[in-house]
N, C-alpha and C positions, 0 to 999 in steps of 0.2 A: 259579312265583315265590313268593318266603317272603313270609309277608304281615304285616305291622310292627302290633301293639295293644297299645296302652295303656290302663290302667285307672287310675284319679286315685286316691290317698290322703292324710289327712293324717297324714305323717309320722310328726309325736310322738305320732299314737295308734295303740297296739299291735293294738285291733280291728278298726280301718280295714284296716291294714297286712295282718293276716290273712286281713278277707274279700277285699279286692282280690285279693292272692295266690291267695286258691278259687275267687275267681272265672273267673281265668285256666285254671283246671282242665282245664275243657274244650276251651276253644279249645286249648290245648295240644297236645291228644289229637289235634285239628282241623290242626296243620300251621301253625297261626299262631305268630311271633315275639313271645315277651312282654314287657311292660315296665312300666315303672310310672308315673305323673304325678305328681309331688311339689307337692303343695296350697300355695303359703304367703298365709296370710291375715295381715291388719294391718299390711298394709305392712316396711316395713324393718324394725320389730321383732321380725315372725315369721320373718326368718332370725337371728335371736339366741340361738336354740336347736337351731341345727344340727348341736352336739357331740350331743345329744338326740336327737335324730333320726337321726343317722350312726347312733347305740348300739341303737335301736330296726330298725331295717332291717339290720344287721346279725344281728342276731336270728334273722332266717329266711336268715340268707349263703348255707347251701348251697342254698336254690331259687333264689335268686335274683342268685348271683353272676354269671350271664353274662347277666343281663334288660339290657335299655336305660334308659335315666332322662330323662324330662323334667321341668324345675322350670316351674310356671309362677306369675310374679307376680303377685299379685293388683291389682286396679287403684282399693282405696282404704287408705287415705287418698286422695283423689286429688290434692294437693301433693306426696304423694313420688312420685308418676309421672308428671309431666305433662312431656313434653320438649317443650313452644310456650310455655307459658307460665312454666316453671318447669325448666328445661332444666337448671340446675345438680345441682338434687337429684335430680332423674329418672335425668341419667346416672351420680351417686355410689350407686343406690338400684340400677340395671341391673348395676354392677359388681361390686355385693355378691351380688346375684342370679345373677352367672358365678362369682364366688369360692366361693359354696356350690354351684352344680352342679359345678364343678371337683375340688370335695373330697370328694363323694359315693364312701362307701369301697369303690366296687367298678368296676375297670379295664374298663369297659365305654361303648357309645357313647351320651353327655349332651347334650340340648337345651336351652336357656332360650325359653319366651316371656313377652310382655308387650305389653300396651295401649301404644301412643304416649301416651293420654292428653290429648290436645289436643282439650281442653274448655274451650268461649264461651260465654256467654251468647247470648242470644236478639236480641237489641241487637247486640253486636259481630259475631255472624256476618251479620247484613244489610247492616252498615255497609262491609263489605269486599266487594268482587267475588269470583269462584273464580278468578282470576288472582292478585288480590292474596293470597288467602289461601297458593295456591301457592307466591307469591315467600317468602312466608314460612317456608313448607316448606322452601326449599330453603337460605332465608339462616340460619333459627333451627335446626330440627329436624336436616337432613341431617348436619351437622358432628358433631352428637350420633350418629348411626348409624354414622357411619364410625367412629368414635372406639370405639361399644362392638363393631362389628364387629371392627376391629381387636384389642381385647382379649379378645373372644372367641376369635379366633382364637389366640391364644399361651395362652390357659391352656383350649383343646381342648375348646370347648365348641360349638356351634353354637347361632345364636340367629333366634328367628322374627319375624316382626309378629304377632299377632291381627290379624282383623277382630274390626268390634266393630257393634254394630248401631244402627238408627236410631230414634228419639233412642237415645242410650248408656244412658240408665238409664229408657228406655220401658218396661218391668216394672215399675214402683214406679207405687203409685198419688199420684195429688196428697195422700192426707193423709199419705204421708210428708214429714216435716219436713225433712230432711237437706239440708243448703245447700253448695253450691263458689263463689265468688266472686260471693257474696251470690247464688243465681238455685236454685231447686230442682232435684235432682236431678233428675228428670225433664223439664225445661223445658231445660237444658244442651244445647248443640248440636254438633258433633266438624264444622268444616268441612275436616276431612280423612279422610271416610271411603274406606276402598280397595274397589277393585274393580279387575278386569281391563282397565278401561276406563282408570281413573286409577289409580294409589298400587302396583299390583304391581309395572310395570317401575320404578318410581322408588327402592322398597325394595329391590329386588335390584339395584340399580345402585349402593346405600350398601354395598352387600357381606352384609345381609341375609336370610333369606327368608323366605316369607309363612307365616301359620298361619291359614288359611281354618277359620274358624269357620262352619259348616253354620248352625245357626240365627241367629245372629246376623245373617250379611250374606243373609238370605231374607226380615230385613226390608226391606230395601235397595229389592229388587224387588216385594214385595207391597206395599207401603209407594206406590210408584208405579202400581203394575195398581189398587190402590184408591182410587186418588186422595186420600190423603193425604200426600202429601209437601210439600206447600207449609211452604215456613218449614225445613225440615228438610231438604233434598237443594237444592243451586242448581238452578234453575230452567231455567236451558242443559242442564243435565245428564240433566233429566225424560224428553223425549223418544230420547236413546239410548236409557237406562235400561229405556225402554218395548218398545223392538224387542230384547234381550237378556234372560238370563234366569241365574239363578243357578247352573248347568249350565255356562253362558261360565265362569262363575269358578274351577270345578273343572277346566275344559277346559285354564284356561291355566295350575295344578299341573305341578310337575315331581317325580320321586323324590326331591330333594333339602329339602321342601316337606312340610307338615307340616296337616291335619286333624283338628277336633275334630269328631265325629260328633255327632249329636243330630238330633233332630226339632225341630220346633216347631209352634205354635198364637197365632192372634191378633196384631194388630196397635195398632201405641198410634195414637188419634187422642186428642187435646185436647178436642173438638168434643162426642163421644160419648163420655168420660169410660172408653176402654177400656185395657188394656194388654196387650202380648205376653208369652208364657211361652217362656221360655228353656229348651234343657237335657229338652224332654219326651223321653219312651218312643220309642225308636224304633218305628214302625208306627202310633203315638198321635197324631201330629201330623198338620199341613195340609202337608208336603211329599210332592208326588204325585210327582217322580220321585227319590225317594229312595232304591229299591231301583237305578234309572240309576245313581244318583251312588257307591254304596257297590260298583257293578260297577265301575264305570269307576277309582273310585281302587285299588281292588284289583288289578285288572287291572294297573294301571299303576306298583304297587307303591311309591304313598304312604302312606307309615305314618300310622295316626290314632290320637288319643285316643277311646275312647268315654265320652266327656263327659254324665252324664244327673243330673238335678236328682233329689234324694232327701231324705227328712224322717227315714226311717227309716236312721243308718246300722249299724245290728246288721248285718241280713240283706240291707242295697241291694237291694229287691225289683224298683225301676226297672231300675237297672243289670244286675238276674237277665234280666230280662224282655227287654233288650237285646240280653244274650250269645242267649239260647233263638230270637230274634229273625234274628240272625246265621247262628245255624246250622242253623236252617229254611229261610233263602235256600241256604244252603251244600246242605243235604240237595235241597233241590229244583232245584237248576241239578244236581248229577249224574245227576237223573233228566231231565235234557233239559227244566224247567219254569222258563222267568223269571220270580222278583216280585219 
């Protein structure tokens, strides 16, 4: 079975776009499908240069005229994305976000994802039960999904959910300043995070589907094995939580269904002043069945991003170290050896 990778760059820059491209090299060699992840940061303004971007990716047309594309929007500003609270601009912000994958100059198959965005304060998400928050999923958010599903569909794009993880910006320490309706970024609460349990059948029933993000929703579950979730996960929720495992989430993937690979490390508690890292080295992180999980979506011929946090991006040594990562499992299951 062909097997679906993607590597993220930022569009309008010509070195991203290069090394991504090299980096596909090998996997190439490997029998893997290539493609590429189209970065856009700053909100609805960073698709304002997608004449720039077309003209840049074009650049390298002959490698990559028959690659795949995925765009995925970024999730701040968080006003232009927010479909619970802010629902009108969210889905003017998602549409522009299908118009630029739609117009990406090469006839080949385009994904959109995107954060829901449905971020509370620490106050309103108590104030509500996981019912009521529900109802409100279904009364405010859903309308919004169908709506961009729908438009997805006519101008041929297909569009994911992210997961996102718990708290949403538990990577930022407290003395970041950064405020969403008046409440620190880190302190913001998402009381609609998905998992297999809740939020998967609900999105693919808006027409849909999910973009299981590996580090992120393994806060979800460590988050709960550690017992830190109070305040952050409904409290009814705890105890499933606790008998399932993040393995469930990738269980309940289809081919049609979409992964951002990564590891990760660490957990935010409040308490103990920690936070999680997102986006680490494959093989670097605290996910111990991680080589399960990157069998089982292969196997099952879900395409992913290899999503990995990098400072350097000249040579993406993270992201080096990922592919080499990749194909070390690869070299070693031929030889009859799981890791």
């Amino acid at each position: 079975m062909m097997k679906q990778i993607y590597i993220p760059t930022a569009p309008g820059d010509n070195c991203q776009n290069e090394v991504a491209i090299w980096l596909q090299e090998p996997l190439v060699k490997e029998g893997y499908s290539p493609g590429l992840m189209l970065v856009i940061l700053g909100g609805r303004k960073g698709l304002e240069n997608s004449r720039e971007h077309y003209s840049k990716l074009e650049r390298f047309g002959s490698i990559i005229q028959d690659w795949s594309f995925v765009t995925m929007l970024g999730c701040t500003p968080c006003e232009e994305l927010d479909l619970l609270n802010e629902p009108e601009f969210g889905l003017a912000h998602i549409k522009e976000g299908i118009d630029y994958t739609a117009k990406i100059p090469f006839d080949t198959g385009k994904k959109l994802t995107f954060h829901l965005g449905s971020l509370v304060t620490q106050e309103e998400f108590l104030r509500l039960s996981k019912e009521e928050w529900q109802e409100r999923f279904y009364k405010i958010v859903v309308p919004s999904l169908k709506e961009v599903a729908k438009y997805g569909n006519a101008k041929g794009v297909e569009i994911k959910v992210e997961t996102t993880p718990v708290p949403e910006f538990g990577d930022l320490p407290d003395e970041d300043s950064r405020t969403y309706r008046g409440e620190r970024l880190n302190q913001l609460r998402n009381p609609l995070y998905l998992t297999h349990l809740w939020g998967f059948e609900q999105i693919k029933e808006s027409g849909l589907g999910i973009c299981l993000d590996i580090c992120h929703s393994r806060t979800i579950y460590d988050s709960v094995r550690l017992g830190v979730s109070e305040g952050i996960l409904f409290s009814e929720d705890i105890g499933q939580l606790a008998d399932v495992s993040l393995m469930d989430d990738v269980v309940a993937l289809d081919p049609t269904d979409l992964v951002h690979l990564n590891d990760g490390r660490g957990i935010y508690s409040s308490a103990e002043k920690t936070v999680f890292e997102e986006g680490v080295t494959l093989g670097e992180g605290e996910i111990e069945d991680l080589g399960e999980i990157i069998s089982l979506i292969e196997n099952r011929g879900i395409p992913y991003v290899l999503e990995i946090n990098e400072t350097d991006f000249v040579t993406r040594p993270n992201t080096k170290k990922s592919v080499d990562y990749l194909l070390q499992r690869k070299n070693y299951k031929n030889k009859g050896i799981e890791r």
